[in-house]
Residue, then its C-alpha position, 0 to 999 in steps of 0.5 A: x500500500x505504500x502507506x496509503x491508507x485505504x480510501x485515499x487516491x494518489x496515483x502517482x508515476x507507477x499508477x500507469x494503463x487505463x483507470x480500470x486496470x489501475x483501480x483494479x490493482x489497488x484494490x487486489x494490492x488491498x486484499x493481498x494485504x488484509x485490508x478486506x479479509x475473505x468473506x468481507x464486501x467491497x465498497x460499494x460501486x458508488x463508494x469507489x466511484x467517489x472514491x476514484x473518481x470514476x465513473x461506474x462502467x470504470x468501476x464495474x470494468x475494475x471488479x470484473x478484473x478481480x472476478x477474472x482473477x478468482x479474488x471476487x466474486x460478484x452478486x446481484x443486489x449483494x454486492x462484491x464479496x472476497x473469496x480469495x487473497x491471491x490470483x488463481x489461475x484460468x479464467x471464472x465464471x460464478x453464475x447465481x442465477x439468470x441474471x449473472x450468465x447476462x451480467x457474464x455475457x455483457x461484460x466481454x465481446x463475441x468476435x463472429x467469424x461466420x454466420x448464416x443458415x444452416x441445416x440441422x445435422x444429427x450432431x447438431x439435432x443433439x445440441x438444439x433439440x431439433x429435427x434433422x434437416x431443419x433451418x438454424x442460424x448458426x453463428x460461430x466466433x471466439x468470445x474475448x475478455x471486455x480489454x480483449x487482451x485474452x481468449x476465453x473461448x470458442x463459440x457456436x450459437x445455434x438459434x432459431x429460424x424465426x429469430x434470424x431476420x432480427x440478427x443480420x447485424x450480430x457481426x457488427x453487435x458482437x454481444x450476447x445473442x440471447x440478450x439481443x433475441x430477448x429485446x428484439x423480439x420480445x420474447x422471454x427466456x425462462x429457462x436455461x439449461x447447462x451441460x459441461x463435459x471434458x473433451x479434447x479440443x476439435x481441430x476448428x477450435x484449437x486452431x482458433x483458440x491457437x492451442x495444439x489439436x486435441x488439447x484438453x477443453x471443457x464443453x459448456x452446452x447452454x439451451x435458452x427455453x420459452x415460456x413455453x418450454x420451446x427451444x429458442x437457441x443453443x450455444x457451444x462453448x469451449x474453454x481451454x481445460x487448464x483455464x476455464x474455473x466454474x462455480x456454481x453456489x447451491x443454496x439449501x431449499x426450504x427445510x421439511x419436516 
């Protein structure tokens, strides 16, 4: 802390890179020194906001840097809260609930490689719970952290034909598909399901991922459910093995006699 005491801002010639970046540092070095312990909340975004004289998308950027780092974890109307004193490795994703898989997706950028029609095959029937050789849009990139300095993963969305005249523009939109299926067509989604499975990297991924063929990754299959438990689109996500970190929180239901 260079005898900074907490709350005060003084950046000086070392404070160097973006606000964010340099926000984040302060608040890892103030970790890493105890003066926020695991289990203890952050200051709130308008305390830091005040306090760096940033503005909120600064902020937020500064704390979804210490969430990358598994020191943080963040939670819809509670806050931000330590889980941990040092950097882990790879790179985390902690879902709540709906909400924090928007938040998630918000927060970094799908590059689209390719986009257009396709017909469903039996592979991917499997995915989208669909007929074969029925017509899906298909969108296939890479999704980077927001500073897009690394590669979190390779994607492929598959979304329903009805959706796909909303969607001509996504190479130039570039953020989560399910956010822009939700808010143009007005349709909502309840549901998500997910399924995670150890597979070594497809050829088309490592290359795009720049890893060496077959390398270790984990699988994130996410299917998007209507209200009336209709499919309305389904993406694939493949994370580096050694980099990709998930949490799940599980909270206990109502106790029963």
């Amino acid at each position: 802390m260079s005898g900074r005491a907490m709350g005060v801002w003084e950046p000086g010639a070392e404070e160097a890179g973006p606000l964010n970046e340099r926000i984040a540092r302060a608040l890892q070095e103030e970790i890493r020194a105890g003066l926020h312990p695991v289990g203890a909340t952050l200051p709130t975004e308008t305390a830091l906001c005040a306090r760096f004289e940033a503005s909120r998308f600064t902020v937020r950027e500064a704390l979804r840097k210490l969430v990358e780092k598994g020191l943080v974890e963040r939670r819809q109307g509670a806050g931000s809260t330590v889980i941990a004193t040092s950097a882990q490795p790879g790179f985390a994703q902690v879902f709540d609930d709906l909400a924090d898989m928007f938040e998630y997706a918000r927060d970094t950028h799908f590059d689209v490689a390719t986009l257009g029609m396709i017909q469903v095959d039996p592979e991917v029937a499997g995915f989208v719970q669909a007929p074969v050789g029925t017509s899906w849009l298909k969108a296939e990139g890479v999704r980077w952290t927001a500073a897009r300095d690394a590669a979190i993963c390779f994607v492929s969305v598959y979304v329903h034909a009805r959706f796909a005249p909303l969607l001509a523009d996504l190479r130039e939109v570039g953020g989560a598909v399910y956010g822009l299926v939700e808010a143009r067509s007005g349709e909502l989604i309840a549901e998500a399901l997910q399924e995670i499975t150890a597979r070594p990297m497809p050829p088309p991924v490592a290359r795009a991922l720049k890893r060496p063929r077959g390398s270790p990754a984990m699988r994130f299959v996410r299917r998007y459910y209507d209200v009336s438990g209709g499919v309305m689109l389904t993406s694939v996500n493949w994370h580096p093995g050694e980099e990709c970190r998930y949490t799940t929180r599980i909270r206990r239901g109502e106790w029963r006699a």
